[in-house]
C-alpha positions in Angstrom: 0.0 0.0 0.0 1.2 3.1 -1.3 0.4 6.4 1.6 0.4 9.8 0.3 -0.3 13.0 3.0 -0.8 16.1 1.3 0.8 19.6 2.8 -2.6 21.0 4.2 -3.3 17.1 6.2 0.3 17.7 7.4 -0.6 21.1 8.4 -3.6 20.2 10.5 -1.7 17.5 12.3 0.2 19.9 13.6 -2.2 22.2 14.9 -4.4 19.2 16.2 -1.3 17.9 17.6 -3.2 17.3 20.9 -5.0 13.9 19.7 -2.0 13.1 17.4 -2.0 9.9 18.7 -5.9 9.3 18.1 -5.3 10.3 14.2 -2.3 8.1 13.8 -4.1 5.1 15.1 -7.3 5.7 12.8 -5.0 6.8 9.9 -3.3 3.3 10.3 -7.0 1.8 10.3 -8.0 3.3 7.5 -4.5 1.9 5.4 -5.5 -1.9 6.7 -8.7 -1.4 5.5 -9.3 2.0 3.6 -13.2 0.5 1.9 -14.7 -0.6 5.2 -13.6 1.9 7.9 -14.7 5.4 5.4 -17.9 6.7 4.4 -17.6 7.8 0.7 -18.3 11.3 0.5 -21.1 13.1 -1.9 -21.7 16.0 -4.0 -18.3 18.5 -4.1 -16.4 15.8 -2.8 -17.9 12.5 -4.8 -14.8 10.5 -4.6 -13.8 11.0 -1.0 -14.2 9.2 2.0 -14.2 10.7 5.1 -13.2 8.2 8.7 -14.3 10.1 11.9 -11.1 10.4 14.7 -13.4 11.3 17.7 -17.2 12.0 17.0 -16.7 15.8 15.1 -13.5 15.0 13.7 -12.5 13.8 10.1 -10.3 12.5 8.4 -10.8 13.3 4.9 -8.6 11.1 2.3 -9.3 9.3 -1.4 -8.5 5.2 -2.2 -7.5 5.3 -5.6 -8.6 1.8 -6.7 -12.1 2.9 -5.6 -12.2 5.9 -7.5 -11.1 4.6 -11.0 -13.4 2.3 -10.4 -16.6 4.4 -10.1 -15.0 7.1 -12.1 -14.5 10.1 -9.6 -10.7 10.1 -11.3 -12.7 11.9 -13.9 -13.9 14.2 -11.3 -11.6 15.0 -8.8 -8.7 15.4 -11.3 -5.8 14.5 -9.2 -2.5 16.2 -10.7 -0.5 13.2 -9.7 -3.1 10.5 -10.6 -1.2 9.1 -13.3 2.0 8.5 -11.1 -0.6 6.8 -8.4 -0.8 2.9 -8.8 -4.7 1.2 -7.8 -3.4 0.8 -4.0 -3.0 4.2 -3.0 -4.5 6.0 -0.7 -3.8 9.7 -0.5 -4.9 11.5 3.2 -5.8 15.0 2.0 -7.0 16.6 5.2 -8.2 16.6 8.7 -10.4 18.8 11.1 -13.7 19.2 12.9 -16.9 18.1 10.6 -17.8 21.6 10.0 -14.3 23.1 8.9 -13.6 19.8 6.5 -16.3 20.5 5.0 -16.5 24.3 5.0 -12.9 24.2 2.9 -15.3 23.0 -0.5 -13.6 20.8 -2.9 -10.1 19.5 -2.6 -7.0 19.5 -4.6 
């Protein structure tokens, strides 16, 4: 499995260092299982999932397998998608419900 964390993920670890160890264990969940543990997302973000930390917190990250498979690549528009092999799952950001969500779409 191939784990990608993009700069603004990396940025809200830091400033939610205070359950740092909380994310790392659900971000460790989500690569042994990405499919079972996320709840794909919907309308701006169809081709998202999004894995709750602690009840209002997310963690907002795409499988690649699962969206060339539905056909969200044609919708998010990853820049890197083409270097990205099926098995990779790319962590794009992490925060309370209302701020993940407030952000809009995603890179």
């Amino acid at each position: 499995m191939e784990v990608l964390f993009s700069d603004a993920f990396l940025k809200s670890l830091k400033k939610y260092n205070s359950i740092k160890k909380a994310i790392k264990k659900k971000v460790d969940m989500v690569i042994e299982n990405p499919i079972a543990l996320g709840e794909p997302l919907k309308g701006n973000f169809r081709g998202y999932y999004s894995c709750p930390v602690r009840r209002n917190f997310l963690i907002i990250y795409l499988y690649c397998r699962v969206c060339r498979k539905k056909g969200d690549d044609k919708i998010v528009f990853c820049s890197d998608c083409h270097r990205c092999l099926d098995n990779t799952i790319k962590f794009i950001d992490l925060g309370p419900h209302n701020q993940a969500y407030k952000k809009g779409e995603h890179p």
